[in-house]
N, C-alpha and C positions, 0 to 999 in steps of 0.2 A: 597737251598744252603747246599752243604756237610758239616759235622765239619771237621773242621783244627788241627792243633798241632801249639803251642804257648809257650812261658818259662809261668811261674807263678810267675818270681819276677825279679829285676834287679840285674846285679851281678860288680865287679869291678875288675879286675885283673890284676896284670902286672908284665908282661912275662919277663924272664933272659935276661938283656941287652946283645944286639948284637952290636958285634963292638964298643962297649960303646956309642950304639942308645938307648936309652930306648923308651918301647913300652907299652903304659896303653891301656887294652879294658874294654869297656865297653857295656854291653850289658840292653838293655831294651825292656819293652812292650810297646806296642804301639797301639793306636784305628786308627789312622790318621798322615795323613803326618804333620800334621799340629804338632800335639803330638811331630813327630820325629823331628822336623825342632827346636823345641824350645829345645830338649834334645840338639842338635846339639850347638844352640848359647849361651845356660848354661856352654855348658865344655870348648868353646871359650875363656868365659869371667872366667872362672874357671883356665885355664892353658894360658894367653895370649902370654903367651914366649912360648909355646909349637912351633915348626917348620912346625907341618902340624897338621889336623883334620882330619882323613880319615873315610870314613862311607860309611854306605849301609841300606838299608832298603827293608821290604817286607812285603805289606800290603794284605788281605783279598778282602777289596773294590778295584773294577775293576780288581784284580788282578796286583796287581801295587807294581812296584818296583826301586829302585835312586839310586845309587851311587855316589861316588865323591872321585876323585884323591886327592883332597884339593892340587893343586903346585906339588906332586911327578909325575916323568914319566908317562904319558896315556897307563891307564892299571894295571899300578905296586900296587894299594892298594883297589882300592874299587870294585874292580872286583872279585879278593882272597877273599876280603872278603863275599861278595854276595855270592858268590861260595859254601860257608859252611853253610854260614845260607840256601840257598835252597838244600844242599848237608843233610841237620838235616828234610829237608822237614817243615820249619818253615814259621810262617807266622807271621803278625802283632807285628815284631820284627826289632830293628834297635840294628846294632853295630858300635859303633865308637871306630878307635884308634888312641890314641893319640902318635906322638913322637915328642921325642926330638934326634935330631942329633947331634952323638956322635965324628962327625968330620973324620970320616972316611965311603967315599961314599958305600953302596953297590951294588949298578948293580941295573937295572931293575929286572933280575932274583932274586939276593938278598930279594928284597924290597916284592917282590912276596911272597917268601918264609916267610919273616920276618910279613908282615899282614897275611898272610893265616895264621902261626903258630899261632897268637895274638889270631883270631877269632874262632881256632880251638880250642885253651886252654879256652876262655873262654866259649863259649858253651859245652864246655865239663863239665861245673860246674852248667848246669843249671838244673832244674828243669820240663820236659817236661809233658805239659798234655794239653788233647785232648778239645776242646771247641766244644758246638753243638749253629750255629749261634740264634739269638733270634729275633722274630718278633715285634712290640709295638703295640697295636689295642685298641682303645676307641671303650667301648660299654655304649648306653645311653638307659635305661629302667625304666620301671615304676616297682615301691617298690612290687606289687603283683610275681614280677618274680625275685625277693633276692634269693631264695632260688632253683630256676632252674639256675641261673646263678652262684651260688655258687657248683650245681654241676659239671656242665661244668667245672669250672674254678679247681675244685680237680681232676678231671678224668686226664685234659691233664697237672697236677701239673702247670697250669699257678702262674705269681708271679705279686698281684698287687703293680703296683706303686705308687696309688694316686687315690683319691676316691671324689666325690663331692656329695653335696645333693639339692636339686632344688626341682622344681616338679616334676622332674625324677633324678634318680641317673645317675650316669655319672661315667666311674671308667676307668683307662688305666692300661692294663695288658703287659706283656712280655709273650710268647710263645714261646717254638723251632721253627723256620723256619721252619724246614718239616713237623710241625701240623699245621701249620697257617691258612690253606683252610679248611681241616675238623673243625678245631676249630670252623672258622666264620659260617661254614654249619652247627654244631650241635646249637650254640647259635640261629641261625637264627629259629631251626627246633623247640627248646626246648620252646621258645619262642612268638611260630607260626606265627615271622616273625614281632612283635611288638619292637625289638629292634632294634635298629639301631647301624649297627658295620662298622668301617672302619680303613684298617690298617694305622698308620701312618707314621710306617718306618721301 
C-alpha cells in the first residue's frame, strides 16, 4: 500500500455568513467510517437547531468514500464538499458543515458555492502530511534469538507494541506496509526459520 496525505489535527471554522445563512466546517481525521459516523452524531447533538448537517468523507480502506445532502437539494452540499477534500488529494478525512438558514433561499447553485467555499476555507487551514500505511505482525521465539530479533526489528525501525513472556517470548510489532514481506523473510532467515511470524492486520 502507497502512503497517502492526511490533515494532522481537527480544525473548526466558520465562514462570513451568506445571506445571513451561517455556515460552521469542520474538519477531522479519521481511521474509519465508523470514526466518522460518530463525529457526525457529536455535532448533531452539539448544534440540534442547526437546519442541515452536510458532510463527506474519504477513507484509505477500500478506497471508500460518503456523502450526505443531510435534507439540502441532491447534489447542492456533500458533493462540493467531497470535491475539495479529493481536489487537496486527502484521504482518511471527513468534513462536515454545519448551517443555519438565514431565511433567505439560495439556489442549488448558491448552496454549491456556499459548501464548496466552507470546505475550501477550512482545509485551507490544515496541516497536511504524508503517512506511510503500517503492517502489525506477532512474532513468537525463543529468548536464544532476543538479540537477532532485536536486530531485525532496528534495521526496518519497526515499533513494538506489546511484549509477552512464556516459554517463548511473544512481541507484536508495527512495520511500514511496503517492508512487511522482507521484514517476515529476514526474521524467518535470521532465525533459521524457528520463529513463528504472522501478520495480523
Amino acid at each position: 500500500m502507497n502512503s497517502y496525505k492526511t490533515i494532522s489535527q481537527n480544525i473548526e471554522l466558520e465562514i462570513e455568513p451568506i445571506k445571513k445563512s451561517r455556515f460552521i466546517a469542520y474538519l477531522y481525521k479519521v481511521e474509519s467510517e465508523q470514526d466518522a459516523l460518530s463525529y457526525i452524531s457529536e455535532l448533531k447533538a452539539k448544534f440540534p437547531d442547526a437546519n442541515h448537517h452536510c458532510w463527506a468523507f474519504s477513507l484509505i480502506k477500500e478506497n471508500k468514500f460518503r456523502f450526505s445532502d443531510d435534507g439540502e437539494p441532491s447534489g447542492s452540499a456533500g458533493k462540493p464538499i467531497l470535491s475539495h477534500i479529493q481536489g487537496h488529494d486527502l484521504t482518511n478525512v471527513l468534513v462536515v458543515v454545519v448551517r443555519y438558514f438565514g431565511g433567505t433561499k439560495l439556489g442549488v447553485g448558491g448552496l454549491i458555492r456556499a459548501y464548496g467555499q466552507a470546505a475550501k476555507e477550512v482545509l485551507k487551514l490544515a496541516e497536511i502530511i504524508e503517512v506511510q500505511p503500517q503492517s502489525h505482525i506477532r512474532i513468537e521465539y525463543g529468548y536464544t534469538e532476543t538479540t537477532n530479533i532485536e536486530i531485525i526489528i532496528k534495521r526496518f525501525c519497526a515499533e513494538v507494541i506489546n511484549q509477552s513472556y512464556d516459554s517463548n517470548i511473544v512481541i507484536n510489532v508495527k512495520v511500514n506496509s511496503s517492508d512487511r514481506l522482507e521484514f517476515i523473510q529476514e526474521v524467518i532467515n535470521i532465525t533459521r526459520g524457528s520463529a513463528k511470524v504472522k501478520e495480523t492486520k
